[in-house]
C-alpha positions as CSV (number, residue, x, y, z in Angstrom):
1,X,18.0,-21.6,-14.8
2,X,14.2,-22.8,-15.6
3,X,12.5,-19.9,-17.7
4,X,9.5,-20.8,-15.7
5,X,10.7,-20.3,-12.6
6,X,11.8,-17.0,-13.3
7,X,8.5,-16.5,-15.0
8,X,7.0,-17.6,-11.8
9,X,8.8,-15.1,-9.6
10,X,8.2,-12.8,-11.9
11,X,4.1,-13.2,-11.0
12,X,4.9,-12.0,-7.5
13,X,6.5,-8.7,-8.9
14,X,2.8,-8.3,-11.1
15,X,1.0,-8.7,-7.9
16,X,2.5,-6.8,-5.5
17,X,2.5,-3.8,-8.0
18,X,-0.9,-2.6,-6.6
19,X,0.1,-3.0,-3.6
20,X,3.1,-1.1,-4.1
21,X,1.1,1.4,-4.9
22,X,-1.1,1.7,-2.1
23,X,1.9,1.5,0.1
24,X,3.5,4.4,-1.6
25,X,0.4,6.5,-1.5
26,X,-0.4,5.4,2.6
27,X,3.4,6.8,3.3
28,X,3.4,9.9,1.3
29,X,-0.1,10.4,3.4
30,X,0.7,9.5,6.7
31,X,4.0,11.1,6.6
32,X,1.8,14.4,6.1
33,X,0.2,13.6,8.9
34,X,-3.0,11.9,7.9
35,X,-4.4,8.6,8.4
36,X,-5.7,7.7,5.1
37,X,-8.3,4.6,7.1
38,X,-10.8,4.6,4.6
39,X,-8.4,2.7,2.1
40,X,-9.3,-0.6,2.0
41,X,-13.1,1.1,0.8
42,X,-11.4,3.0,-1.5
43,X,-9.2,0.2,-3.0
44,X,-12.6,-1.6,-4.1
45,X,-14.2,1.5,-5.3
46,X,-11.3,2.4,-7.4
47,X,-10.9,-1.0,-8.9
48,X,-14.6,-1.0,-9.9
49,X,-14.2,2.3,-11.0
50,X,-11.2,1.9,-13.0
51,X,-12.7,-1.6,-14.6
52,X,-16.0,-0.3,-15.9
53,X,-14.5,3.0,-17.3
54,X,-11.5,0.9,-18.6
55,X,-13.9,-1.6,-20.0
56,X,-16.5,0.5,-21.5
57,X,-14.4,3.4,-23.4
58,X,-11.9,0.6,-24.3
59,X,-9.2,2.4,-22.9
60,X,-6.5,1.4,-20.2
61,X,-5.5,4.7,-20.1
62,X,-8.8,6.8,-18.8
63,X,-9.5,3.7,-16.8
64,X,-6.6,4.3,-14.4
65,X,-7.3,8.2,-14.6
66,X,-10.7,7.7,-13.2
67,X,-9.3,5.5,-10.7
68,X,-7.0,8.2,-9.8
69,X,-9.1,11.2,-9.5
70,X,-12.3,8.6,-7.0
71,X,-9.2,7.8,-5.0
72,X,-8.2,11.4,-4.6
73,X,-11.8,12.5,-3.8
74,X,-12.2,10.1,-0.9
75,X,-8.7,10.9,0.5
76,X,-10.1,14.6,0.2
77,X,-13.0,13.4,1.9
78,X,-11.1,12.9,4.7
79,X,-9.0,15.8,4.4
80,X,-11.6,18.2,4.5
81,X,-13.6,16.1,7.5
82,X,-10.7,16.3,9.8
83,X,-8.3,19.4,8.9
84,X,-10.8,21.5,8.1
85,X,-14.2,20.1,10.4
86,X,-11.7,18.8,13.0
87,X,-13.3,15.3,13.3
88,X,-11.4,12.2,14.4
89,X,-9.6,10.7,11.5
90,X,-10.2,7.1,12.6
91,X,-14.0,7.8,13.0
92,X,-14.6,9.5,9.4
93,X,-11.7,7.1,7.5
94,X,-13.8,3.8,9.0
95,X,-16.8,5.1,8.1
96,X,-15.7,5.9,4.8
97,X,-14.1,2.4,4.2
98,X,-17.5,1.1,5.2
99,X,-19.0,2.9,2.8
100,X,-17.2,3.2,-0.4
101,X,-16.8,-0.2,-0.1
102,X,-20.7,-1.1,-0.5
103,X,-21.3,1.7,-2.9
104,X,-18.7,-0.3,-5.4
105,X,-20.5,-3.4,-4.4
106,X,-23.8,-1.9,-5.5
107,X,-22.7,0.2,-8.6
108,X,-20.3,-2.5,-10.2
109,X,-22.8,-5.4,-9.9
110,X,-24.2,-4.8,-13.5
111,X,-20.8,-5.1,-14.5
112,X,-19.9,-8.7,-13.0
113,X,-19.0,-10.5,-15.7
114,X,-18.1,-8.8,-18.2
115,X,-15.4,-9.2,-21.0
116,X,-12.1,-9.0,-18.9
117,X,-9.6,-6.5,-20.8
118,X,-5.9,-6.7,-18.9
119,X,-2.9,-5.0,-19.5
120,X,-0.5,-6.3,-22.1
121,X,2.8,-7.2,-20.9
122,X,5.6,-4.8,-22.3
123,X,9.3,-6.1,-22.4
124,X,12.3,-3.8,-22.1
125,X,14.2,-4.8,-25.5
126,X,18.1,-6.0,-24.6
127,X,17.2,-6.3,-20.4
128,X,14.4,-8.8,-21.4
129,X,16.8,-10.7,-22.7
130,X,19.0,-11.5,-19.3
131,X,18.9,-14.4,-18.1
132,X,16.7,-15.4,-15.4
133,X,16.7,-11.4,-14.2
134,X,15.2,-10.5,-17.4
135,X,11.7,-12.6,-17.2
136,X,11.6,-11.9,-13.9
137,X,11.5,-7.6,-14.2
138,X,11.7,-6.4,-17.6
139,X,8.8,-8.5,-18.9
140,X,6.3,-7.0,-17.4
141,X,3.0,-4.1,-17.6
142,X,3.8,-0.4,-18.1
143,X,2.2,0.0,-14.8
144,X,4.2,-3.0,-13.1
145,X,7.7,-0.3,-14.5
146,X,5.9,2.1,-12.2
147,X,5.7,0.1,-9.7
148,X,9.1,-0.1,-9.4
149,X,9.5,3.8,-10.5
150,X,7.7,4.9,-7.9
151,X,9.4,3.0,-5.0
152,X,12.3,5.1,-5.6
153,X,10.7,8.4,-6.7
154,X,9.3,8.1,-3.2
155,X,12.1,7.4,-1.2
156,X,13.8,10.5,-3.0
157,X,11.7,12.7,-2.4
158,X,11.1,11.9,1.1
159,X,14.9,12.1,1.4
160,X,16.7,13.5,-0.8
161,X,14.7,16.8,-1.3
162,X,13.9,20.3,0.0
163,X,10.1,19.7,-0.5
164,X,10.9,15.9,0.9
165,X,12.1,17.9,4.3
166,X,8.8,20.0,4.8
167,X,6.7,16.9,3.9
168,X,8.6,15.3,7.3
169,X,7.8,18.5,9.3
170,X,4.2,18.6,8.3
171,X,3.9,15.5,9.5
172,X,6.6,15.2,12.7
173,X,6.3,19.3,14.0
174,X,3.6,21.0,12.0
175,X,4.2,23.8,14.3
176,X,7.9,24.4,13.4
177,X,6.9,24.0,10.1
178,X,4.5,26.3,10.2
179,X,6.9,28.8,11.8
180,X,9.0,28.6,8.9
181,X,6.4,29.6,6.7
182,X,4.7,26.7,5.2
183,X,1.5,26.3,5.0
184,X,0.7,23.2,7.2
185,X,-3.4,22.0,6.2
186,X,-2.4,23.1,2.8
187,X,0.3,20.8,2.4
188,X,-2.0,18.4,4.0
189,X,-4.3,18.3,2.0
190,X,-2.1,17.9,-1.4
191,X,-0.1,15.1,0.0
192,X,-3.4,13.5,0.7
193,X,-4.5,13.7,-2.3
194,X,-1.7,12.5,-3.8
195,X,-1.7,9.4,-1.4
196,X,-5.1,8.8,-2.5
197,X,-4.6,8.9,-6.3
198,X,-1.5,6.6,-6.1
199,X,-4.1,4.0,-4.0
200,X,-6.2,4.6,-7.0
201,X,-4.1,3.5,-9.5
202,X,-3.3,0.6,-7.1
203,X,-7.3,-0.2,-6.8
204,X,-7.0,-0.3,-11.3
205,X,-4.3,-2.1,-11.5
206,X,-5.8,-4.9,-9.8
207,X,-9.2,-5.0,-11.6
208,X,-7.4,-4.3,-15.3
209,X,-4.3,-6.6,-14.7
210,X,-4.1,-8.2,-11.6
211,X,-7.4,-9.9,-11.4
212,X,-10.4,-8.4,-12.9
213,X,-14.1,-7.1,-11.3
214,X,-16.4,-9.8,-9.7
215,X,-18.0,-8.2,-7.3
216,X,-17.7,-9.1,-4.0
217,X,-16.1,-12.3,-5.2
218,X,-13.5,-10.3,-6.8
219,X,-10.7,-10.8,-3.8
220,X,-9.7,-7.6,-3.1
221,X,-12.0,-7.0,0.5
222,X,-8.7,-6.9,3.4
223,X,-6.3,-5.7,0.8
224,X,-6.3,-2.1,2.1
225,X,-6.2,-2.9,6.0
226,X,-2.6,-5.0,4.6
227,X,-1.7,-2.1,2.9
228,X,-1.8,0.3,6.5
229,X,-0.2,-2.9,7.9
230,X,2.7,-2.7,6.2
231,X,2.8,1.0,5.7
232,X,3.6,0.3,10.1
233,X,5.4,-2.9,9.5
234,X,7.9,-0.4,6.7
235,X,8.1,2.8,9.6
236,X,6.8,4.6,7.0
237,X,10.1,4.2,4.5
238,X,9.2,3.7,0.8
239,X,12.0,0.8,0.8
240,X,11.0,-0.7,3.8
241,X,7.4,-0.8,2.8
242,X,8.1,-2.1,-0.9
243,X,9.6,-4.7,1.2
244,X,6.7,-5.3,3.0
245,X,4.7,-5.6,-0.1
246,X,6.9,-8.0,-1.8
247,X,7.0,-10.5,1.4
248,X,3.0,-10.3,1.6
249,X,2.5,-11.0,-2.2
250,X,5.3,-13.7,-1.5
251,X,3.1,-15.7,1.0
252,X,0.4,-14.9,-1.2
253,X,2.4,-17.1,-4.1
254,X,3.3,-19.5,-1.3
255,X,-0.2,-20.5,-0.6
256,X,-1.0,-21.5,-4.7
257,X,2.3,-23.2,-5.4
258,X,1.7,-25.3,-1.8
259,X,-1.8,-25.9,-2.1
260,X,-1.5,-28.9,-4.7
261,X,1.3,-30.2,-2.3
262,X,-0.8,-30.5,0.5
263,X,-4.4,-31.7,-1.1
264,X,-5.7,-32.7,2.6
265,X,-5.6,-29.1,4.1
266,X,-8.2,-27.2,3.4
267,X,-7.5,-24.6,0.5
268,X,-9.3,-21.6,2.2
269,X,-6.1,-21.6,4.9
270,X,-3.7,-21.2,1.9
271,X,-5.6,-18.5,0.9
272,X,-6.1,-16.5,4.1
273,X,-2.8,-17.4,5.4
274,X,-1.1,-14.4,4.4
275,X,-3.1,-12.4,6.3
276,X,-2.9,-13.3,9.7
277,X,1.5,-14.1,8.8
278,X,1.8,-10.1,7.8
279,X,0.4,-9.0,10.9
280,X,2.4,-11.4,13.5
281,X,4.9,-9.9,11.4
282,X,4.2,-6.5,12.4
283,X,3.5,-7.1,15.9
284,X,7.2,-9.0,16.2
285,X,8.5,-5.8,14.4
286,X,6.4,-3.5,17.3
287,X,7.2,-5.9,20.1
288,X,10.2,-3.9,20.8
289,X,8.4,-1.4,21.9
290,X,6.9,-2.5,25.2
291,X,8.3,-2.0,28.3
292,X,7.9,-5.7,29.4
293,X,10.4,-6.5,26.2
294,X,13.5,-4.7,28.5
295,X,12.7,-6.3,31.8
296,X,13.2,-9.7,30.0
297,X,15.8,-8.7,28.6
298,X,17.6,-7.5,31.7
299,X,17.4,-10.7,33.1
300,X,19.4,-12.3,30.0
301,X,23.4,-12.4,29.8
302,X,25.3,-9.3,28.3
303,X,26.1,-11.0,25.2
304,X,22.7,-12.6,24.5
305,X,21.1,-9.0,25.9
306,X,23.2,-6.9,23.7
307,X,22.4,-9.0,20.4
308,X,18.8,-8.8,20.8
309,X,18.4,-5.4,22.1
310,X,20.6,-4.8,18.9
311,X,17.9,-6.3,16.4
312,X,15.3,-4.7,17.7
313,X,16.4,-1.3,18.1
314,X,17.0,-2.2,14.3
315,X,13.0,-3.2,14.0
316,X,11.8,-0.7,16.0
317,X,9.4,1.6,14.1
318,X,7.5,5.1,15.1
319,X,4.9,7.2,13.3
320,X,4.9,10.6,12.4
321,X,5.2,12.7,16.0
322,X,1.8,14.7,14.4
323,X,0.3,11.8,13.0
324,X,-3.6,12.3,13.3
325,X,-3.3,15.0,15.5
326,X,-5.2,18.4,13.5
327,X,-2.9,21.4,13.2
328,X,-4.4,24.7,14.2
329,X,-2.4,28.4,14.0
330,X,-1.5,29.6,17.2
């Protein structure tokens, strides 16, 4: 196999570890039970964030902290505004994306331009080595490891565990949860913050590695309303969702690689292509849902009827029975 194919592929495993990230940190949130809307705000604020602290102490490592905690304080933001002020969750997260997103805008523009510092690439001695594989997923950023890491630390816990099981009930019947002693907003309000820092990290990881801070020019404005995309298009399943993530950063690499093909199209439809191809993706995926969806099919023969009702029974996806609703002791 060409090295620079798998080199190539490899790329799209680099870029789709932010949004990884956010993914991961959108489930774990909205599985609690809280819409986490402000994120595609906080996805700019945290890369600026993470690239001038990176940048100016010189250090990777307290860049992504920063990142972190601003991602946690926003999704708190909205904690507190609608589990403990009861506000709508919609109203305070747009608001918030509005806002966080101009207030990076305003406080990274002294920093446009600026020396770029990006993460070294690590390789895994003996599984760099493979062929074609090894290129591909063991030659890659620490935080590109974690990427991966935390796909499957998600889906585990979700799962596989006792704490995994009350996460579910906070977020599907709060009440029953409650019943069985756990403390519903509580919960709540860790998850969300733990959503929030993994978005964080995601925000980072695409100023220090990804792509770097340029202001407004920087790319990253309609990443986060992707990210809730596919957090819908996955049904809320860490797999599913790192799926999701891959196939978006696929079209993403699509667009570049065809764009020299094809020098008489203009090369702003590569590049917003991907956007409007994830979400017919996830209205095919919801289509199932509608009630005009079983009438045609009715009128279909058994076979035919029976294979399609089939694959999208297989597509269908629904939230979190509590999602966005506020929980309040009887």
């Amino acid at each position: 196999m060409d090295n620079s194919l798998a080199i190539s592929i490899g790329s799209i495993f680099a870029w789709a570890a932010p949004v990884i990230f956010g993914v991961m940190g959108e489930t774990i949130t909205e599985r609690a039970g809280v819409m986490n809307l402000s994120l595609n705000g906080s996805l700019i604020l945290t890369a600026m964030v993470g690239f001038v602290v990176g940048t100016t102490t010189n250090s990777f490592m307290l860049g992504f902290v920063a990142a972190a905690i601003v991602g946690a304080l926003v999704a708190l933001l909205i904690a507190f505004m609608s589990i403990s002020l009861k506000q709508s969750q919609v109203a305070v997260g747009y608001v918030l994306a509005i806002a966080t997103k101009s207030l990076a805008y305003f406080l990274g523009a002294p920093y446009v331009g600026k020396p770029v510092m990006l993460l070294p690439q690590v390789p895994i001695p003996l599984l760099s080595s493979i062929p074609f594989i090894g290129p591909i997923l063991f030659k890659q950023t620490i935080l590109t490891y974690l990427s991966y890491v935390s796909i499957f630390v998600c889906f585990w816990w979700i799962f596989k565990t006792h704490q995994g099981l009350v996460l579910q009930g906070i977020g599907e019947r709060p009440s029953a949860a409650y019943i069985r002693g756990v403390n519903v907003n509580r919960m709540r309000y860790i998850y969300t913050a733990i959503g929030g820092a993994l978005v964080g990290v995601g925000g980072a990881l695409y100023s220090l590695s990804v792509k770097t801070w340029n202001g407004q020019l920087s790319g990253f404005d309609g990443i986060g309303w992707i990210i809730l995309a596919i957090t819908i298009f996955g049904s809320w399943h860490p797999l599913k969702g790192a799926l999701g993530a891959y196939l978006f950063v696929l079209l993403q690499y699509l667009g570049i690689v065809l764009q020299p093909l094809l020098p008489n199209v203009n090369s702003r439809i590569f590049q917003v292509a991907p956007f409007p191809l994830m979400i017919l993706a996830l209205l095919f995926v919801n289509i199932g849902n509608a009630d005009w969806v079983d009438r045609t099919l009715a009128g279909l023969p058994e076979n035919v009827r029976r294979t399609i009702a089939k694959i999208l029974r297989a597509m269908r996806t629904s939230p979190p029975a509590a999602l966005g609703i506020p929980f309040e002791k009887e």
